[in-house]
N, C-alpha and C positions, 0 to 999 in steps of 0.2 A: 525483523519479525518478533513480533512480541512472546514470550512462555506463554503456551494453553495448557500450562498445567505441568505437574513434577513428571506423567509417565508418557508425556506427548513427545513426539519426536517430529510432528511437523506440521505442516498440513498444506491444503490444496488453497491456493488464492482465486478468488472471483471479483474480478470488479467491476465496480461498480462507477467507477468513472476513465474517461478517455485521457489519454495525451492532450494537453492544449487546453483542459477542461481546470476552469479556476473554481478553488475549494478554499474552505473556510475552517479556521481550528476547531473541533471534533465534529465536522462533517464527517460521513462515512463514508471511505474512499474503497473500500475494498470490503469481502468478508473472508472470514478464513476458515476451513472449518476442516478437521480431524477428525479419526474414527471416534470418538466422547466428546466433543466439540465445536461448536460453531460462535466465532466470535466478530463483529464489527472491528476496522484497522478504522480507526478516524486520523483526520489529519492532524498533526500534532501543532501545525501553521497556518496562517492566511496565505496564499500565494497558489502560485499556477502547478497542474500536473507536470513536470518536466519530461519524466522517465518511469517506464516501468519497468525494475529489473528483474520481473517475474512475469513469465506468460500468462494471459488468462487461462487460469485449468491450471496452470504449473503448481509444481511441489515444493515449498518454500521449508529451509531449517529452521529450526530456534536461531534468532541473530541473526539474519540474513539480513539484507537493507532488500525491501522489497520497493522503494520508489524514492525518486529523487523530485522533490518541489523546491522552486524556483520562488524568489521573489513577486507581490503581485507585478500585473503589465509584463513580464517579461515571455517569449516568445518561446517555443521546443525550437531546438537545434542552433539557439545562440549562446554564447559563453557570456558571463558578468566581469 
């Protein structure tokens, strides 16, 4: 999870894409947003949604890995 700021301690993720669902480098895959806050998570990659390691609604830390993307074409729930 990316810093929202020096006095931010987290925030709540919403996404905005599925498992399975293929995204493109700075699509917005998620938002995140704090009590002083609301920011876009874009993908940092081409390739597939693999994993979210955060619920929708969940409360995510500074540092947190909030999702795992896969290579494109690659499938959820197969190993590279």
């Amino acid at each position: 999870m990316p810093s929202l700021g020096e006095s931010a301690t987290g925030g709540d993720v919403d996404w905005q894409k599925q498992v399975g669902d293929t995204v493109s480098k700075g699509e917005t895959i998620a938002v995140v947003e704090s009590a002083k806050v609301a920011m876009d998570l874009d993908s940092p990659v081409d390739g597939v949604l693999m994993e979210m390691c955060v619920a929708d609604g969940g409360f995510a830390d500074p540092g947190e890995i909030l999702a795992v993307i896969g290579p494109p074409g690659t499938a959820p729930g197969t190993s590279e």
